[in-house]
C-alpha angles and dihedrals in degrees: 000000000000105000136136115262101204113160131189107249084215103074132051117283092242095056090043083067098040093054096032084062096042101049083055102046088048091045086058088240082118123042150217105276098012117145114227127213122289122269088257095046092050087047082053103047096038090035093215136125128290092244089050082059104044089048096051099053093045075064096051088046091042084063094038088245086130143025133211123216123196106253093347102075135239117313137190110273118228082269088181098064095071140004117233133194123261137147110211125198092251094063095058085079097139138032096256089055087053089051102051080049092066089037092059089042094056092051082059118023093048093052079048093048098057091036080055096052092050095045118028118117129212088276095048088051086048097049088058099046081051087055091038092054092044091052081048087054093034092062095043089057089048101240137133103262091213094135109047088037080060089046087044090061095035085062104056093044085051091055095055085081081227109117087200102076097040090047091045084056088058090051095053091040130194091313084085084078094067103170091099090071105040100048114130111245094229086058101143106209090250092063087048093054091047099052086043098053082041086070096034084068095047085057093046090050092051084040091058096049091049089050092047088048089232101150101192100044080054092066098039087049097049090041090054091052095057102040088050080050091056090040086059104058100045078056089061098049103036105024161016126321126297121271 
């Protein structure tokens, strides 16, 4: 399979090859029962991680767009035979859109945050410090923290022992973590640093409820974190710096 790989600088690399594969499987370039490249060839033409990889495809798999067979690879699943929901990053193009996004993600994720703090268990806790630590690492290295904030969230949908909400994350993708694509183009790297350690404290707050199995302190901290997100952004568009 010959094709360009261009990807937008602007989105994670996890959701680039999400949405690379599923604009191509729904365009018909690539077809029902078509066996896509091997783990290491994708790693090579997309020149990503493993785990970008490997997430990427769970999410391919979470919308039936494709399909793993034991010893054989990852084919492309029979697309036409449901549709299936996704948000893909082309479509956050304004601020509004940003916005019913974070709106669709509190209906779910706060339910999931107070399921999770009555019912994580060691190695839940564990999963999310290991997230936590990688955003701290992630800021001090400058960098964006799409990826482990997304990690961060899977996980606590993932302790709630309910497939669904983990599965329903997959489905949204790392696009739920918008911040790549409304960040204002003046950004220095020190406000960067701040708003990112900003929400590093908002995850260590609904961290801290799950781990002290207080249900309701989950879902208003969890609440809190996404209506000061969409409170950031409309910062971006309509007013001052952020703070």
């Amino acid at each position: 399979m010959e094709r360009s790989f261009g990807l937008p600088p602007q989105i994670s690399r996890t959701a680039q090859v999400a949405d690379w594969f599923a604009r191509e499987i729904r365009a018909g370039h690539l077809t029902s029962g078509e066996k896509l490249p091997t783990e290491q060839e994708l790693i090579a033409q997309f020149g990503v991680s493993r785990t970008v990889i490997r997430e990427a495809m769970a999410s391919l798999r979470s919308e039936g767009l494709v399909v793993s067979r034991q010893g054989a690879g990852v084919f492309v699943a029979d697309h036409q035979a449901a549709t299936t929901f996704r948000i893909i990053s082309d479509e956050l193009t304004s601020l509004t859109q940003v916005q019913n996004v974070l709106q669709l993600r509190l209906a779910v994720e706060q339910e999931a945050a107070g399921i999770a703090a009555e019912k994580r268990s060691d190695d839940d806790l564990a999963r999310m410090r290991d997230c936590l630590d990688a955003i701290d690492a992630s800021i001090a290295a400058g960098e964006s923290a799409i990826e482990p904030d997304f990690a961060f969230h899977r996980a606590i949908a993932s302790a709630t022992g309910n497939p669904y909400f983990e599965r329903f994350m997959h489905f949204l993708g790392p696009v739920i973590i918008p911040r790549q694509l409304m960040r204002p183009r003046d950004e220095t790297p020190e406000q960067r640093r701040l708003y990112l350690e900003q929400v590093q404290t908002e995850h260590r707050r609904i961290y801290q409820a799950i781990e002290r199995q207080n249900v309701e302190a989950a879902r208003f901290t969890l609440r809190e974190h996404l209506e000061a997100g969409r409170e950031r952004y409309r910062r971006m568009v309509d007013g001052p710096a952020r703070r």
